[in-house]
C-alpha positions in Angstrom: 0.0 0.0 0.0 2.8 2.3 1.0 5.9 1.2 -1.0 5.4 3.9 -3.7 5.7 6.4 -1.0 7.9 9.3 -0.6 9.3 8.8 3.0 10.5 12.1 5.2 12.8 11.5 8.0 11.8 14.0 10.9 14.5 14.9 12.8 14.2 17.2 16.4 16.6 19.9 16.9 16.5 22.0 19.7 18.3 25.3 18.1 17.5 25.6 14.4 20.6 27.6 13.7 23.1 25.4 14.9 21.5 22.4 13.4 21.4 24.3 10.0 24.7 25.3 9.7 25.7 21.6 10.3 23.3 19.8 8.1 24.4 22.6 5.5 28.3 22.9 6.5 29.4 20.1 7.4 27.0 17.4 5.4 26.2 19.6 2.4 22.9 19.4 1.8 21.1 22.1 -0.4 19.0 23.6 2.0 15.1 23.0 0.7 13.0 25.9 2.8 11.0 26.5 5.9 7.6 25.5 5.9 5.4 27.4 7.7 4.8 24.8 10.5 8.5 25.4 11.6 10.4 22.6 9.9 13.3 23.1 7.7 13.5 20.5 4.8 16.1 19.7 2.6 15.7 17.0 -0.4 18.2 13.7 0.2 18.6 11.5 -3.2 14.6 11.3 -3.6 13.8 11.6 0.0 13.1 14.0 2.3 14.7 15.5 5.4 13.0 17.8 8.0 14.8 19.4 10.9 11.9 20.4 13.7 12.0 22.4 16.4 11.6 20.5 20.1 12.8 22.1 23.0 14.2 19.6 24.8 16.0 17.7 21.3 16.2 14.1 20.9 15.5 11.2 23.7 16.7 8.3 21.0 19.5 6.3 21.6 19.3 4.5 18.1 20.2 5.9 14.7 18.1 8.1 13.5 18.8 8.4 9.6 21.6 6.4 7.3 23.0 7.3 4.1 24.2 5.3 1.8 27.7 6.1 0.0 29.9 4.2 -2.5 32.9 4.6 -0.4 32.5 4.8 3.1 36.3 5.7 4.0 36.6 8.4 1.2 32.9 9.6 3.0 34.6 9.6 6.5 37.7 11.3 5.2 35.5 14.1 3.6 33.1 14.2 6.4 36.0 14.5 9.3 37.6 17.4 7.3 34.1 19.2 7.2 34.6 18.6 11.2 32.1 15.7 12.0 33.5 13.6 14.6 32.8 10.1 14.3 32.1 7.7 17.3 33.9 4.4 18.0 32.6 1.0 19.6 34.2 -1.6 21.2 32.0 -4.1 22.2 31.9 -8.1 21.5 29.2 -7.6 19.4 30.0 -4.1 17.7 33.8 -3.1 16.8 34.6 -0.3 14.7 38.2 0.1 13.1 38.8 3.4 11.6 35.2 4.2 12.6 33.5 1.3 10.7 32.3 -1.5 11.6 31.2 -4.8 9.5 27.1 -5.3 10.2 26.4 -8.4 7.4 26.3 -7.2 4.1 27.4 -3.5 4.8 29.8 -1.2 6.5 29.0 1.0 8.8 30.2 4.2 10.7 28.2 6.3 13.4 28.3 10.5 14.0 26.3 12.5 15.9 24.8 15.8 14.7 24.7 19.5 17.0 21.5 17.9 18.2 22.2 14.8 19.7 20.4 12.6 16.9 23.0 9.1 16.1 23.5 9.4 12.0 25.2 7.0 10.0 27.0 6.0 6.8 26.7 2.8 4.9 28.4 1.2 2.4 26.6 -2.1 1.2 29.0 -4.6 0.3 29.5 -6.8 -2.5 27.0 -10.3 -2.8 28.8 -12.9 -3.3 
């Protein structure tokens, strides 16, 4: 019923401003406009992405929104000069090495944004 639906990831942020000029800054997205019920939306290859304002941010301990890139080291290097710090794990069920971790049949690397919200990058890896 759904699956030929656009899907918009609604993120809190507790100041605007600062979230803006990460998501802008340091990610590089195009910004998209503020709708006039307060979120700031910005268009992620064919989805959506809308910052809202909550004053007390973000209780989730889980990640909030992945992208998928081709080359999730080249992505990390870009990202960490744009000044995202990346998290590290090192638990027996989640290790990362150079911020990436194997999960299956992807790589994966955790940041946070100004807001407290857990984003992530993913690489899928070759079947076979």
């Amino acid at each position: 019923m759904l699956s030929n639906s656009s899907v918009t990831t609604m993120l809190p942020v507790m100041d605007m401003e600062r979230a803006r000029r990460f998501y802008e800054g340091s990610l590089g997205l195009r910004p998209g406009g503020l709708r006039p019920d307060g979120k700031f939306v910005y268009q992620v290859g064919g989805t959506t992405l809308a910052l809202f304002p909550k004053a007390e941010g973000t209780k989730a301990d889980h990640t909030a929104i992945s992208f998928r890139v081709a080359d999730i080291a080249a992505s990390i290097a870009q990202l960490k000069r744009a000044g995202v710090a990346f998290e590290d794990y090192d638990f027996p069920e989640l290790k990362t090495v150079d911020h990436v971790c194997v999960l299956g049949a992807e790589k994966a690397a955790w940041f946070k944004d100004t807001e407290g919200n857990y984003l992530c990058l993913h690489e899928d890896l070759p079947e076979g």
